[in-house]
C-alpha positions as CSV (number, residue, x, y, z in Angstrom):
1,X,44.3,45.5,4.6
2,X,41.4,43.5,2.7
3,X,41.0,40.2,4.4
4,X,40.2,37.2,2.1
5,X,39.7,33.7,3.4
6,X,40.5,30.6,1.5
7,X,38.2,27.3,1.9
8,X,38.3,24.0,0.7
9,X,36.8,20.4,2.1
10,X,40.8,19.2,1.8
11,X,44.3,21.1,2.2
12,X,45.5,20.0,-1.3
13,X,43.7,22.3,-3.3
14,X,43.1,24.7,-0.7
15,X,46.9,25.6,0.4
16,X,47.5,24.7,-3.3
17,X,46.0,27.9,-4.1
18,X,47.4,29.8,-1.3
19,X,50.9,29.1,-2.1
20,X,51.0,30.0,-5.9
21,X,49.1,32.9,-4.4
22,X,51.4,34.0,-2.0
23,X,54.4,31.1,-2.3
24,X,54.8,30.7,1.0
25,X,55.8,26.8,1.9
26,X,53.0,24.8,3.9
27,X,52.6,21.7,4.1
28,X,50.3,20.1,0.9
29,X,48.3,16.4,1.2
30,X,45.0,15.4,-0.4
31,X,43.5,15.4,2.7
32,X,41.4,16.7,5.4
33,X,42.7,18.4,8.6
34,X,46.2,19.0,7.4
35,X,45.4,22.7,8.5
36,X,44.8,23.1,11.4
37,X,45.7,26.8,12.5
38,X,45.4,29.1,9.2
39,X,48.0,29.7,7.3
40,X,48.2,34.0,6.8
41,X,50.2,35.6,3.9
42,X,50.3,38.5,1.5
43,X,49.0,38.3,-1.6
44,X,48.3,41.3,-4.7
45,X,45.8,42.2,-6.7
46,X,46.8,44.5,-9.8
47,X,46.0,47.5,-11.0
48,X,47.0,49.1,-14.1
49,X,49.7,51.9,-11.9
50,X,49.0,55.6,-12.7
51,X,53.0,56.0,-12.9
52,X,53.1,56.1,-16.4
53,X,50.5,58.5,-17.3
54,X,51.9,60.5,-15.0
55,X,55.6,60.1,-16.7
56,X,57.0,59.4,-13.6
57,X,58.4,56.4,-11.9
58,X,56.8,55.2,-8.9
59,X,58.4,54.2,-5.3
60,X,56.2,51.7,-3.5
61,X,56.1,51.6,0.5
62,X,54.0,48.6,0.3
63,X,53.5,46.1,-2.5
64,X,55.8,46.3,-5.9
65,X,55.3,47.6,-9.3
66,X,55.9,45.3,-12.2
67,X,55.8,46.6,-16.2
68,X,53.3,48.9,-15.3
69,X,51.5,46.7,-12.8
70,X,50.9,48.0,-9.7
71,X,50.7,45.0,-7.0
72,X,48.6,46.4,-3.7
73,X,48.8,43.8,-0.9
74,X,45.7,41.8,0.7
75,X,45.8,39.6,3.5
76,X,44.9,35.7,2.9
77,X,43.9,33.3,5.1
78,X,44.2,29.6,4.7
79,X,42.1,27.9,7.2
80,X,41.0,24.5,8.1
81,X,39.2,22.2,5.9
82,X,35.4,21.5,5.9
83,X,33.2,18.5,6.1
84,X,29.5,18.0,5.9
85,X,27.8,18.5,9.6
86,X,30.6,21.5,10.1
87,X,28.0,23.8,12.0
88,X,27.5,21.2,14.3
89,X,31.1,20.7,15.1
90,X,31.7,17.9,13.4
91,X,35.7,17.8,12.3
92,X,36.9,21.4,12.5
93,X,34.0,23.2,11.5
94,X,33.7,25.4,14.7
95,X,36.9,26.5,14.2
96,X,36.7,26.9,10.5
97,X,33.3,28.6,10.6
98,X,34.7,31.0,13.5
99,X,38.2,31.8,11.3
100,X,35.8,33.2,8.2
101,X,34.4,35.7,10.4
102,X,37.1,38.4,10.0
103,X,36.9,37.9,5.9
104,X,35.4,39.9,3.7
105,X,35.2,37.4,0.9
106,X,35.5,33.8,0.9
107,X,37.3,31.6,-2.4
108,X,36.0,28.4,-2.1
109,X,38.7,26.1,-3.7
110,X,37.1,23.1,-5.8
111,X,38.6,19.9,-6.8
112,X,36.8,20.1,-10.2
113,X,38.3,16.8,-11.3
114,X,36.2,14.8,-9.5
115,X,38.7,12.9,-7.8
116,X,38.1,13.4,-4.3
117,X,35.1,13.3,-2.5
118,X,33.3,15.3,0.0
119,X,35.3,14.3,2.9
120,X,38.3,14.5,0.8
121,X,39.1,10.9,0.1
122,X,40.5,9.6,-2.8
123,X,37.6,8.8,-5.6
124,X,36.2,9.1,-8.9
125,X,34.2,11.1,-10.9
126,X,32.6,12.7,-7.5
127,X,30.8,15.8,-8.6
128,X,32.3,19.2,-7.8
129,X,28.6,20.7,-7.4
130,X,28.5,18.4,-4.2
131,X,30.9,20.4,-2.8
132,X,29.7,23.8,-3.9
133,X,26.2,23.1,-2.2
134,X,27.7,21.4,0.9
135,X,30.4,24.6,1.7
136,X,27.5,27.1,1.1
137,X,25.1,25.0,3.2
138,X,27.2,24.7,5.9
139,X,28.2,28.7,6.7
140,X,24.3,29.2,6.1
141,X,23.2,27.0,8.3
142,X,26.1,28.2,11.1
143,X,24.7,32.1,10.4
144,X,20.9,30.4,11.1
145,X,22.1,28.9,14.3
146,X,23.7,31.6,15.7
147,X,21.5,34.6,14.3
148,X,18.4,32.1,16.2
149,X,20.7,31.8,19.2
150,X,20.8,35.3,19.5
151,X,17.4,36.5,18.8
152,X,16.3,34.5,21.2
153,X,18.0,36.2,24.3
154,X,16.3,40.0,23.0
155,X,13.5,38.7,24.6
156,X,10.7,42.0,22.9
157,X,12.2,42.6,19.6
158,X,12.4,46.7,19.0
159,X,10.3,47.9,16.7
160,X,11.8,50.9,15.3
161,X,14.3,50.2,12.8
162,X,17.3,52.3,14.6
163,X,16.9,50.4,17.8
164,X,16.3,46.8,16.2
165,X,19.1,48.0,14.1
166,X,21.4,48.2,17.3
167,X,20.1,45.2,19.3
168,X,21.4,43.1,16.3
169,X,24.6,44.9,15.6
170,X,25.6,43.7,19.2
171,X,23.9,40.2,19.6
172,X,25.5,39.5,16.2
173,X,28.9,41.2,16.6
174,X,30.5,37.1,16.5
175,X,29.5,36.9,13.1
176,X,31.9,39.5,11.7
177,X,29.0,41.5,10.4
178,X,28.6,45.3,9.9
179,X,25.6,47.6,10.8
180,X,24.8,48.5,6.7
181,X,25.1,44.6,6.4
182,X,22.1,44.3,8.7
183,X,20.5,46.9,7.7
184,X,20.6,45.9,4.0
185,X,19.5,42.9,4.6
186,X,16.7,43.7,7.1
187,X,15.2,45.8,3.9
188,X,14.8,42.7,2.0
189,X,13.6,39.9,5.0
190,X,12.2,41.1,8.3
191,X,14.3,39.4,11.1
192,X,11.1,37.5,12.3
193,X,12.6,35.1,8.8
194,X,15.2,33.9,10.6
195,X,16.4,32.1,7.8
196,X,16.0,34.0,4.9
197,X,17.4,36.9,6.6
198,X,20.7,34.7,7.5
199,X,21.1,33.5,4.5
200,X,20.6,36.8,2.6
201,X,22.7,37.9,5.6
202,X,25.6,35.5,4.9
203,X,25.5,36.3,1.4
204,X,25.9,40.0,1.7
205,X,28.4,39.5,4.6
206,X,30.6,36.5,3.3
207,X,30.1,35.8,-0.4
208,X,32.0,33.3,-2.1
209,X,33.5,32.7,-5.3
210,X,34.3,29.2,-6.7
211,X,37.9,28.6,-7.6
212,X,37.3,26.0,-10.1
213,X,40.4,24.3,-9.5
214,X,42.7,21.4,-11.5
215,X,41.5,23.2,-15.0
216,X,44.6,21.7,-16.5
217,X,43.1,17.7,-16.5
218,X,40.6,16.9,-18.3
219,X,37.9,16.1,-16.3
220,X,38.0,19.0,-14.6
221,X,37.5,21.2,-18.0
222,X,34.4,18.7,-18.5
223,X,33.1,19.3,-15.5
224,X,33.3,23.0,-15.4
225,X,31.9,23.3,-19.1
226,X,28.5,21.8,-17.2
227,X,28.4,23.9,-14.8
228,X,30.5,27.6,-15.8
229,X,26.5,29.3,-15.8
230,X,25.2,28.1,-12.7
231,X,27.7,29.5,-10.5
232,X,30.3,32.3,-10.1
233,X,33.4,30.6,-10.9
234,X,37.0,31.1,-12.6
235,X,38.6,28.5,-14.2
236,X,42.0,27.8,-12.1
237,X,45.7,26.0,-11.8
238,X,47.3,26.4,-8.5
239,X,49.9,24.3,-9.6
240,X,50.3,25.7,-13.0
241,X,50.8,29.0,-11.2
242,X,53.5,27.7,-9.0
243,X,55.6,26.4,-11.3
244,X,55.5,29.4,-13.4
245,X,56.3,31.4,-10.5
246,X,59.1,28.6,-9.6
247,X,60.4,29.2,-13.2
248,X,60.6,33.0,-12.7
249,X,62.4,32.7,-9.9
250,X,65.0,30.7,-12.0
251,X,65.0,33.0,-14.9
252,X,64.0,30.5,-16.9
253,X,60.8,32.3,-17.4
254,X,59.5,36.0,-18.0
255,X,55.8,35.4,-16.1
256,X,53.5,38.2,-17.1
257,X,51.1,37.6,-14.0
258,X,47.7,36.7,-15.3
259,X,48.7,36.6,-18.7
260,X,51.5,34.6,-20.2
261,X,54.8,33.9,-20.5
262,X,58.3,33.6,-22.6
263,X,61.3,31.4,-21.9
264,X,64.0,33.1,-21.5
265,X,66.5,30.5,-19.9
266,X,68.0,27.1,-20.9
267,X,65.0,24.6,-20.1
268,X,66.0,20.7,-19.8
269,X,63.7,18.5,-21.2
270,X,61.4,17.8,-18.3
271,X,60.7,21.6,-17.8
272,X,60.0,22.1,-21.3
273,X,57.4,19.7,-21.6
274,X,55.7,20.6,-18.2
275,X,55.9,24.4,-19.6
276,X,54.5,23.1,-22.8
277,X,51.8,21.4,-21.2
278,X,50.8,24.6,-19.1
279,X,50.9,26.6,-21.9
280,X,48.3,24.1,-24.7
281,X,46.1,23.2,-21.5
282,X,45.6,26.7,-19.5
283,X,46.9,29.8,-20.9
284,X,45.6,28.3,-24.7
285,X,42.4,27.5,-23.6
286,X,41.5,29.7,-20.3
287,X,44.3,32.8,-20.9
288,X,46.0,32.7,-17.2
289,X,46.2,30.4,-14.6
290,X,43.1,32.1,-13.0
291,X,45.0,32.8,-9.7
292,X,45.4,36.8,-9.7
293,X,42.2,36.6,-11.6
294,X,40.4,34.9,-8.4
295,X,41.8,37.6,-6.2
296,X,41.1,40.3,-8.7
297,X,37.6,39.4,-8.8
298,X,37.2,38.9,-5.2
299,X,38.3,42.4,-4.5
300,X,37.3,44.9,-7.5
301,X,33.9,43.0,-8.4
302,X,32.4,40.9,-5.8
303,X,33.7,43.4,-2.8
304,X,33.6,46.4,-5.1
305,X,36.3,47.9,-3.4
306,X,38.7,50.5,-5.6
307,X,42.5,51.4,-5.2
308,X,43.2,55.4,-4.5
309,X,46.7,57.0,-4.8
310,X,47.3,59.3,-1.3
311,X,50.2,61.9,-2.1
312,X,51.3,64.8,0.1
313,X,52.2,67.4,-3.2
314,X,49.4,66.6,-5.6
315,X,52.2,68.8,-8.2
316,X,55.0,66.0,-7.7
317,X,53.0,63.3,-6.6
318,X,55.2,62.6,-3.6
319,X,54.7,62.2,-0.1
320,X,56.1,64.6,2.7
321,X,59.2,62.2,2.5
322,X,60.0,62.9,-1.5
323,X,59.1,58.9,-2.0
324,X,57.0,59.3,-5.9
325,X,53.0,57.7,-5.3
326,X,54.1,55.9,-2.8
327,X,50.9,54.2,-1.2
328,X,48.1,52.3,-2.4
329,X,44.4,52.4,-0.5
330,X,41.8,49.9,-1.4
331,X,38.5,51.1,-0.3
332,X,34.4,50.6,-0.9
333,X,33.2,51.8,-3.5
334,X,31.7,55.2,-2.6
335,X,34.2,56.1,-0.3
336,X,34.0,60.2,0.3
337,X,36.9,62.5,0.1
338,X,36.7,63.1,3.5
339,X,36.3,59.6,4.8
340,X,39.1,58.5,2.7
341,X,41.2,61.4,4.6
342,X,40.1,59.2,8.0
343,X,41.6,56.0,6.7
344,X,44.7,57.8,5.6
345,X,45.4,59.4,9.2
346,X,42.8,60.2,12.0
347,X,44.2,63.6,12.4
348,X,43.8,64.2,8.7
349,X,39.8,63.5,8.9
350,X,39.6,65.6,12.0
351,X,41.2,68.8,10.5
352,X,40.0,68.1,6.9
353,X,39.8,71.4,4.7
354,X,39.7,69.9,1.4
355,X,41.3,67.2,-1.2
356,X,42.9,68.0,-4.7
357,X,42.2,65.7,-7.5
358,X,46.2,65.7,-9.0
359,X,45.3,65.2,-12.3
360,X,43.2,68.6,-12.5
361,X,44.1,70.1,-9.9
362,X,41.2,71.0,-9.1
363,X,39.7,70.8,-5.1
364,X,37.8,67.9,-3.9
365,X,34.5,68.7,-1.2
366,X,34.1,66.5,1.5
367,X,31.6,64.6,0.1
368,X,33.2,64.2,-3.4
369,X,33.1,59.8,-3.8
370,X,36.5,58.8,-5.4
371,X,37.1,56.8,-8.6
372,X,39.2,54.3,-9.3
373,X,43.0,55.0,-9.7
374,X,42.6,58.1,-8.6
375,X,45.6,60.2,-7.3
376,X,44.6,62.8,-4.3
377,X,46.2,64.8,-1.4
378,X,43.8,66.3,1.4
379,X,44.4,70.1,2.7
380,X,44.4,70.0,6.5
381,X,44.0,72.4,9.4
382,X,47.2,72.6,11.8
């Protein structure tokens, strides 16, 4: 399952986020070192589901499907909050910096109204770029320390790519960092840059996107307005997502996830004007609440990862059970026919024949690369 860490200097906005994300209960406080241990849930992202082109219905093993929505599952993490002088273990930073490691992609949650500062205390009009810089700073300058660390004890440097190549895949192993992540970053810096190569390191391995949170208030839509081009961002409401999820559950509300929504139950006057409120100062003016946008983004654009449809009878789209497109893969983009057989089953990779493509029919080589949404089975030696 994709693994995406949430990060934040406090646990307000942080576990904010990871609650309308996954609404499970922990604890909330504008303040620092509320989490302590992560908080781990399952969260979607959401794919248009082939189902209906198909003119079938669809039985999910995992996940749900929704209007046509396919929701595939993804790990998130909630883990502790960060303060400036982190990578020296100041706070919880150690433990933060060592929780990211097993992430693939890191949401940065931003107080974008200003109102807390950068160790999370109450304040005003504190800049959210502060924060940005200080978050980033911090996991490069952990990835410096330990990439110099490490160096250090290879005490003659291979020259050869292959063997440098391997003497860095297992000195560097604690940083939750894959061979083709070294390697692509050793074509751009030469390891003797120890800190362009971590940082270009740290970028490739663990690249963040700003959840630009609080986008309801209007400081926060100031501040993003100044700074929406200079970094990746997405305009968000944790809490706006909540309480439309709250409402659902209440049938007071039919939520279109990521989109909008229409009342469908007896609202009292209180939960009309909050609904009112979300409506005029997020879905009006940003379309969504930015939440499934966040992990949407996180996973299809900034991981590049694609979702692929495994069936056992490519004719009735079923697995060897009957159950109709039942499973979901998200993979790298690029993923071959055959490797995708591996991650469906070891055995199916080791006695590969050949995968049909169930919309044509036609067979799939071993080194065909998958598209998105596509629905295959894979032909197997017994």
């Amino acid at each position: 399952m994709v693994e995406v860490a949430i990060a934040g200097k406090t646990n307000s906005g942080k576990s904010s986020f990871f609650k309308a994300a996954t609404l499970v209960d922990v604890e909330i406080s504008n303040r620092t070192f509320v989490t302590i241990k992560p908080n781990t849930g399952t969260s979607y992202v959401v794919i248009d589901c082939v189902d209906k082109e198909f003119g079938v219905k669809c039985n999910p093993k995992s996940g749900y499907c929704k209007d046509g929505k396919r929701f595939v599952p993804i790990q998130l993490w909630d883990i502790a909050g960060l303060v400036p002088g982190a990578h020296e273990g100041r706070g919880l930073g150690l433990q933060f910096l060592d929780d990211i490691r097993q992430a693939s992609v890191l949401l940065h949650v931003v107080d974008f109204s200003g109102m807390t500062d950068s160790e999370g205390k109450p304040t005003e009009n504190h800049n959210p770029e502060d924060d940005i810089l200080f978050v980033e700073n911090e996991i490069n300058l952990w990835f410096i320390d330990v990439i110099k660390r490490n160096v250090e004890k290879i005490k003659k440097l291979p020259t050869g790519k292959a063997e440098l190549l391997d003497a860095l895949q297992q000195q560097l192993s604690g940083l939750g960092v894959t061979k083709e992540q070294i390697s692509q970053t050793l074509d751009e810096y030469p390891i003797s840059e120890i800190e362009p190569f971590a940082k270009r390191l740290r970028e490739v391995s663990k690249p963040i996107l700003i959840v630009a949170n609080k986008i309801d208030l209007k400081q926060s839509q100031e501040n993003f307005e100044r700074l929406k081009n200079k970094y990746k961002m997405i305009p968000t409401s944790a809490e706006s997502e909540i309480a439309l999820k709250k409402a659902e559950e209440k049938k007071l509300v039919n939520y279109k996830v990521g989109n909008g929504f229409e009342v469908i139950g007896n609202l009292d006057a209180a939960q009309q004007k909050a609904l009112e409120f979300i409506k005029r100062e997020v879905i009006d003016k940003f379309g969504s609440t930015g939440v499934q946008e966040c992990l949407n983004k996180a996973v299809f654009e900034i991981l590049n990862y694609i979702a692929v449809y495994p069936v056992a009878d490519a004719s009735k789209l079923t697995d060897k059970d009957g159950n109709i497109l039942p499973d979901v893969f998200l993979v790298p983009s690029g993923t071959t026919m055959k490797d995708f057989a591996f991650k469906v089953h070891t055995q199916l990779g080791e006695k590969f024949i050949t995968g049909v493509d169930a919309r044509t029919k036609m067979r799939l080589g071993a080194n065909h690369k998958l598209n998105n949404r596509e629905v295959v089975s894979v032909m197997f030696g017994r």
